[in-house]
N, C-alpha and C positions, 0 to 999 in steps of 0.2 A: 581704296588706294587709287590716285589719280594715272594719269598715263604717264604722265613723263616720272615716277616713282619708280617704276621700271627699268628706266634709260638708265644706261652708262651715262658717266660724270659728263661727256663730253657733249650727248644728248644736249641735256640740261642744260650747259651753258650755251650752247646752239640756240637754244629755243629761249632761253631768257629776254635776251633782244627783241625777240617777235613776241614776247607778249605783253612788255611795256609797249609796243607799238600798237598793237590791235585795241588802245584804249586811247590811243591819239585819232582827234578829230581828221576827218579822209582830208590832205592836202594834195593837191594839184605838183609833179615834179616833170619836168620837158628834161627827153633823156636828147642826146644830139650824138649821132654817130653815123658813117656815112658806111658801114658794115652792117648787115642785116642780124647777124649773129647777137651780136652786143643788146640789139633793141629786145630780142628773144630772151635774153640774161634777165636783163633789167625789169622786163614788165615781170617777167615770174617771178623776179625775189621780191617785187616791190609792189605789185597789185593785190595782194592781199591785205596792203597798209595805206596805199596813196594810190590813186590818179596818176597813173602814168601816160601820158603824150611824147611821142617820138618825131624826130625829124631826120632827116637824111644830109643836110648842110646848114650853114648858117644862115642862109638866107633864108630857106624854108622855117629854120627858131625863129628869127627874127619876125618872122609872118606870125605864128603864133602864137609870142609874146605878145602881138599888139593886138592877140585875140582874147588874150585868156590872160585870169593873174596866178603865178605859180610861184608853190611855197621855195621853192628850188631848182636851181638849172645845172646838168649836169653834161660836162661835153668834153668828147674825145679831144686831144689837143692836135692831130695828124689829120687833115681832112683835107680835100682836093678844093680848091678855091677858098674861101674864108677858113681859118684854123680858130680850132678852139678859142686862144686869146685873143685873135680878133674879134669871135663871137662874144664874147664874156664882156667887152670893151665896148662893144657897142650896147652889148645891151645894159650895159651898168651906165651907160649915159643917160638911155631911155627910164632904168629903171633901179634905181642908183642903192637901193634899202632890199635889192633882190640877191640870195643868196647864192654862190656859186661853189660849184667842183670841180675840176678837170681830171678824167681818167687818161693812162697811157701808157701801153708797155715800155714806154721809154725815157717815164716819168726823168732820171737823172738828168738827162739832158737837158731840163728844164727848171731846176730847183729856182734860179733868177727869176723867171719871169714867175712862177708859183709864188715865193716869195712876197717880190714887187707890189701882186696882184693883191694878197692877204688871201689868197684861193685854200680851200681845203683839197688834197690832194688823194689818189686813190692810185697804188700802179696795179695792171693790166699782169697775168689775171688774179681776183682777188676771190677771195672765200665769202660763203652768203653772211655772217656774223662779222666780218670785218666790215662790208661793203650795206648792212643794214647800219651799224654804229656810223661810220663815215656820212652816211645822210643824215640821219636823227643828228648828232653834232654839229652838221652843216646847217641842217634849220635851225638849232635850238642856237646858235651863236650867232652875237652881232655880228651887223656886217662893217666890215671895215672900209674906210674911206680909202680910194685908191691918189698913191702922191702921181702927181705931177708929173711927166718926164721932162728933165730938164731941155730946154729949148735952145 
């Protein structure tokens, strides 16, 4: 009898996610958050499946997108000097076929520019099985061309 044969139902659906992941090729994912806590979140749910690299603002991603190529970029949208959407905006100039998310306890606030973006959204704070699906879906979807703003 296996391990997770054991587990309550809830187990099991817990860990379902993480084991279609642990047979995906290791991608590179740049978490951007300018709270220390959040970067502690992310590598643990997420290093056992990806590369996870961290930044502390957008300038600092921005440095390391032009270092590295990552399957996915994921970024607070409340940050002290460039904000998530700024960062997401620039770097979808630099690198326009790169997949993004934005996290945020205060996601509502934001549905327009989430929208606008074609962003996949995550609000603050989420469960490891919502917030594993939320990336896997983020990579495995195209990425959408961002419109215009009108001038």
């Amino acid at each position: 009898m296996g391990i997770a044969a054991g587990f309550p139902n809830f187990w099991k659906e817990l860990a379902a996610p993480v084991e279609d992941l642990s047979k995906r090729q290791m991608k590179s994912i740049l978490f951007v958050d300018d709270e220390p806590l959040p970067h502690q979140v992310a590598q643990r749910f997420l290093d056992p499946y990806y590369e996870v690299d961290t930044a502390a603002s957008g300038d600092e991603a921005l440095a390391c997108l032009q270092r590295k190529e990552f399957a996915l970029l994921i970024s607070d949208i409340r940050m002290p000097g460039m904000n998530g959407f700024e960062l997401i905006d620039r770097a979808r100039e630099l690198f326009p076929q790169l997949p993004c998310m934005v996290i945020s306890t205060h996601l509502d606030d934001y549905e327009w520019d989430v929208a606008r973006r074609s962003l996949s959204a995550l609000s603050k704070p989420y469960e490891l099985k919502e917030f594993l699906e939320a990336v896997q879906d983020t990579i495995d979807a195209p990425v959408q061309p961002v419109p215009k703003s009108p001038s």
